[in-house]
N, C-alpha and C positions, 0 to 999 in steps of 0.2 A: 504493500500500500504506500501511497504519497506523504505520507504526514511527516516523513522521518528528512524526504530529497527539500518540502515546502522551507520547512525552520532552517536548513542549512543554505539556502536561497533567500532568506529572507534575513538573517542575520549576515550572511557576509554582503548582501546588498546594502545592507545599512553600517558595517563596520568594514568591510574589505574582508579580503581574502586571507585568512591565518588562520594558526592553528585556534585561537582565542577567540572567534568569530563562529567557528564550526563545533567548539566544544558550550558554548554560552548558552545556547537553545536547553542542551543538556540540562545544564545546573536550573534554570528557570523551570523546566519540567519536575525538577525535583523540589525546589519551589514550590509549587502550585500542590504536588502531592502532599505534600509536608502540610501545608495549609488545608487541604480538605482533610486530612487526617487528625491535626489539631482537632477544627467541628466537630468531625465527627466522633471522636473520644469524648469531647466535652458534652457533646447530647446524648451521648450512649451511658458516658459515667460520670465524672469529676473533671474539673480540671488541672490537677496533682495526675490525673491518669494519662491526661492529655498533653502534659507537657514530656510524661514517659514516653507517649507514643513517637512523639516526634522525635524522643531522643534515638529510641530504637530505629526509627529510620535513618539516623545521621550514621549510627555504629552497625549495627549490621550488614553482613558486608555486597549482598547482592542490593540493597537498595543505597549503599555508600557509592557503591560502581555506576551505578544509573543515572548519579550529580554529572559522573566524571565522563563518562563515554558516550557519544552519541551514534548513538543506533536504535532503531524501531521502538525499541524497548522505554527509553523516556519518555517519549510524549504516550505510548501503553500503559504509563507508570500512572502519567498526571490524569488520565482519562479514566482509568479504571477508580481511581480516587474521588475525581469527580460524580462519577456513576454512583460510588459504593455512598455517597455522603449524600446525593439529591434522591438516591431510591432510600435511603433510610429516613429524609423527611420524609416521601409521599408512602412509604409503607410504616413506619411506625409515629409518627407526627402527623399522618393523616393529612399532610399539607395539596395541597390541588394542585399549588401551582410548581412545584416541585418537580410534577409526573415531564413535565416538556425542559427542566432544565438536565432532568437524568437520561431523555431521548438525546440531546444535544451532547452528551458527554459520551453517552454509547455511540452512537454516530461518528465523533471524533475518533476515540476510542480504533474503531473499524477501519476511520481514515491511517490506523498508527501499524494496527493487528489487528487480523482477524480473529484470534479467540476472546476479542472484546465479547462477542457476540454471546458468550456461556456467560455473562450479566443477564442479556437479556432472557437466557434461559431459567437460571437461578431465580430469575425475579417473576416469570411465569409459575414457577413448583411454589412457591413460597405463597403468591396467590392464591392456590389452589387448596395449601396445607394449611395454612394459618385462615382460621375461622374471621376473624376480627378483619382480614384482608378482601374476603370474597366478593365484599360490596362493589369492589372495583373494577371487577370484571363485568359489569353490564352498565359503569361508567364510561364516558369518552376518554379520560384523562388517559388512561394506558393506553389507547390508540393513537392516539395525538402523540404519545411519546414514540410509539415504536412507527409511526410516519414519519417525524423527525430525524429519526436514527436512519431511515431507509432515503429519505432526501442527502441528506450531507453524506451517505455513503455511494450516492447514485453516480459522480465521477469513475469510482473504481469500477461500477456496474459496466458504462459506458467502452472504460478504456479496456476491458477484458471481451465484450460482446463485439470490439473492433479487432482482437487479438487473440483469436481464438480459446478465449477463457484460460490464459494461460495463465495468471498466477492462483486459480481455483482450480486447477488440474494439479500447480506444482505444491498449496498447501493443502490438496484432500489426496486425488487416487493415489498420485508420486507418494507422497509420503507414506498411505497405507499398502501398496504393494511393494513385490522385490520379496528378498528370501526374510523369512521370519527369525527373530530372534529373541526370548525371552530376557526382560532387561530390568525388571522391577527391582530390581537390586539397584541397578545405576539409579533410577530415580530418585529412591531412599537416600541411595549416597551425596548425587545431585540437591537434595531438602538440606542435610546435614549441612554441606559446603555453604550452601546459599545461608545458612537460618542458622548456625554455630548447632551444638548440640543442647545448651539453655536453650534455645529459641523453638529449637524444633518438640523439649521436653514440655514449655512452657505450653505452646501452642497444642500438644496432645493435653495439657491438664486441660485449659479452657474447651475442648473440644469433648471431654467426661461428658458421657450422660447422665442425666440426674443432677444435676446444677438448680439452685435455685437464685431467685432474686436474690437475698440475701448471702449469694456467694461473690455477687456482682456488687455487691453495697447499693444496689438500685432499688427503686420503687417496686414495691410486690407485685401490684401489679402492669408494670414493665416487663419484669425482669425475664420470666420465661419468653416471651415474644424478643426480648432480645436474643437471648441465646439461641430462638430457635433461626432468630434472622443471619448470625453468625453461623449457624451452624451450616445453612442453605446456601450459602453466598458462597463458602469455601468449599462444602462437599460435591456441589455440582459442577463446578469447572475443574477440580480435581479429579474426579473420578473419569472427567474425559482421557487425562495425562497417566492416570493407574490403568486403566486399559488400555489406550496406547502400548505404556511398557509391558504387556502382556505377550505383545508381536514384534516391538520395534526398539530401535535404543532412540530414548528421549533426550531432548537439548537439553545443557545442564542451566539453562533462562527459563524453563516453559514456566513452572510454577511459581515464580516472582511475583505476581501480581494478586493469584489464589488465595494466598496470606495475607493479605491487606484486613482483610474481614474480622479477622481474628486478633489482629496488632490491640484493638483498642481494650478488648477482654484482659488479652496477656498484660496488657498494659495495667491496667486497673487489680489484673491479681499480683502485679510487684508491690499494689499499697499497700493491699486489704490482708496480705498476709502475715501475723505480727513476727517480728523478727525474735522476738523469746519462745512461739511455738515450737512444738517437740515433734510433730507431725515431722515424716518423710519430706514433704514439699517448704517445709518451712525452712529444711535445712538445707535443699539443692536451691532454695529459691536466693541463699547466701552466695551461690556461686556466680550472681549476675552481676555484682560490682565486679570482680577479679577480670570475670569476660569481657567486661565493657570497658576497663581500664585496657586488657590486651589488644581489644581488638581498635581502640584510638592508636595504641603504640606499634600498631602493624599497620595501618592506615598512615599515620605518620610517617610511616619506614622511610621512603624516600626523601623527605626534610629533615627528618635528626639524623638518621644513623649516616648518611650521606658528610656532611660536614664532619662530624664523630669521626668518620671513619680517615678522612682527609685531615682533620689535626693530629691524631694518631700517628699517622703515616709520615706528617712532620717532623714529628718529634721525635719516630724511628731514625 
């Protein structure tokens, strides 16, 4: 899709040609993400969870990479953030006007990647599960959004129906044929890499069934309609990527943006968990300072130990 050739055409028209010109889009994509993920912590939980949240995006290290590299994946990043924060006002805030600014984000989203599109699916089951939601399916408002989403995608429709559907042959058939390979192990390893081992533990606790409000420190009755909105958001586009690696070896990006959904819970149980608990998770949940100290000091790597290593060297 265009979204990724548009921001590098558009910031070096306006800054020239370098490498600081074609990495800037980057950093503003991660930007914009960072900012709908603030909200959307802040409406989901606290804003002590919320400033967690955004911290977890600055340190971990596949959405640290997304500031820095530009490729498809940043403006996938800002979009899918956009999505995940305007379909939570118009699914749980009941807001109206919401349902067209989450078409517009899916929409983009699609201009960036096409697995934007499992938002839209997520946010279908989720209508369908969640009682408190159904009224909105014999509403206009989710149709106006998913016109929206199919208008500002209709470029890519254009330039594929001129070119023989050729980048929807190269991300569907291409990718599901050719010789099979079971890979669900890479996947795991690919979550691990992307998400450290806290992140991927944290995100399996907030992911527990049987969670109540009061695990969330939310309103009671919120709380399970959150969890179950977390839970839809994240198990529906992942389960595309777990069966995938069932036949095929998966990109070690695909799942980056699947976790989005979850960041705000994980976030909110770094507060709610008291640091004198004796419980199991009270005591791996001590291991998030150590990681997040490490993983600024490996993020850094290149500006400290770079000089370090060069006074050193003098002084030999």
């Amino acid at each position: 899709p265009p979204m990724v050739a548009w921001l590098i055409w558009l910031s070096t028209f306006i800054f020239g040609k370098s490498e600081f010109s074609v990495r800037l889009p980057a950093f503003l994509c991660w930007l914009t993400a960072a900012a709908f993920m603030f909200r959307l912590t802040l409406d989901l939980c606290d804003r002590s969870a919320a400033y967690r949240s955004a911290m977890l995006l600055a340190v971990l290290p596949i959405y640290f990479g997304l500031g820095f590299f530009m490729t498809p994946d940043a403006p996938l990043f800002a979009a899918w953030a956009g999505g995940l924060y305007f379909s939570e006002r118009a699914l749980m805030a009941q807001d109206r006007r919401a349902w067209l600014w989450s078409g517009v984000w899916i929409g983009l989203g699609m201009l960036s990647k096409y697995p934007t599109a499992l938002l839209g699916a997520a946010t279908v089951i989720f209508l369908i599960i969640d009682r408190k939601s159904r009224h909105w399916l014999a509403r206009p408002e989710p149709y106006v959004a998913a016109a929206t989403a199919f208008v500002l995608f209709s470029p890519v429709l254009l330039w594929n129906m001129q070119h023989n559907w050729m980048s929807f042959a190269f991300q569907g058939a291409d990718r599901w044929s050719g010789s099979h390979h079971f890979s669900f192990h890479v996947l795991v390893g690919s979550i691990l890499l992307l998400l450290t081992p806290m992140g991927v533990l944290g995100i399996g606790r907030v992911l527990l069934p049987g969670k109540t409000a009061a695990s969330w420190g939310c309103q009671a009755q919120s709380g399970r309609r959150q969890y179950l909105w977390a839970v839809t958001f994240t198990v529906v586009p992942l389960s595309v990527f777990v069966l995938y690696s069932f036949f095929n070896v998966p990109k070690l990006n695909w799942t980056a943006p699947v976790w989005l959904a979850t960041i705000p819970l994980m976030a909110l149980d770094m507060v709610s968990v008291p640091a004198a608990a004796k419980s199991v998770w009270a005591k791996l949940n001590r291991f998030w300072m150590p990681t997040i100290v490490a993983l600024m000091f490996i993020h850094s790597g290149p500006y400290v130990s770079g000089p370090l290593v060069w006074r050193l060297a003098r002084l030999c």
